[in-house]
N, C-alpha and C positions, 0 to 999 in steps of 0.2 A: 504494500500500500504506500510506503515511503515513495517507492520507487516512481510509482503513477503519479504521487499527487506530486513530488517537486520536480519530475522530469526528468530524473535520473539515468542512465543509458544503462548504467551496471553498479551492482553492490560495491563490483571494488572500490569505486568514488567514495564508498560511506569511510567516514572514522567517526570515531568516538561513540558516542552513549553506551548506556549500560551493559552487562556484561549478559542478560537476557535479551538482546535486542534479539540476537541470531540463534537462537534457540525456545522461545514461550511462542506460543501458535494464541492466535484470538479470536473468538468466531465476534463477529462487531456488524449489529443491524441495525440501518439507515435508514429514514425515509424523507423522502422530502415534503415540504408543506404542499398543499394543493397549491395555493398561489404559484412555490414555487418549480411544481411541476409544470406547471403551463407555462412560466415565463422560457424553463427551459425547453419547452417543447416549439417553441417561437425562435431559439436559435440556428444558427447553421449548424451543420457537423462539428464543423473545428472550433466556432465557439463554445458551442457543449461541450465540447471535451476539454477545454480551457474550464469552463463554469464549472464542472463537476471535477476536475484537477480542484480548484478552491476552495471547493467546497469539502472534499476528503482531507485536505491540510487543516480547512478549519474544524473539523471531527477530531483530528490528530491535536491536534491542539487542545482542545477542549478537553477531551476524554484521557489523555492520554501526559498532557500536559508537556507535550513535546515541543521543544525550543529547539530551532533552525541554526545556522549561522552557514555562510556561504567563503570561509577563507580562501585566499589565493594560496596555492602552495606550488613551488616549484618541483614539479616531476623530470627524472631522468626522459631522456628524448625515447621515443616510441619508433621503431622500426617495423 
């Protein structure tokens, strides 16, 4: 879910969090408001899938109390 909601290509990008991050399994049920299903249902493809990316980080955040941060880090060159 990390992956989807902040756009991630691969796990190996993650560092840090807790030491359960890659091991506790969640079953986690969502639903959206009616409003908010029809506003979604009013977007394109690729904004839905932007709108419900924000809407899974704002879950994560909420429920889960998950704090982001986006650092630069210099990686050896990729071949």
């Amino acid at each position: 879910m990390i992956k989807f909601a902040y756009d991630v290509p691969s796990e190996s990008e993650f560092s840090g969090g807790p030491s359960w991050i890659q091991t506790e399994k969640f079953d986690i049920t969502a639903k959206a408001s009616p409003d908010e299903a029809l506003a979604l249902g009013k977007l394109s493809p690729a904004d839905r899938h932007t709108q419900m990316r924000l809407m899974v980080q704002s879950l994560l955040e909420n429920r889960f109390q998950l704090k982001v941060s986006f650092p630069i880090k210099n990686l050896p060159p990729f071949y």
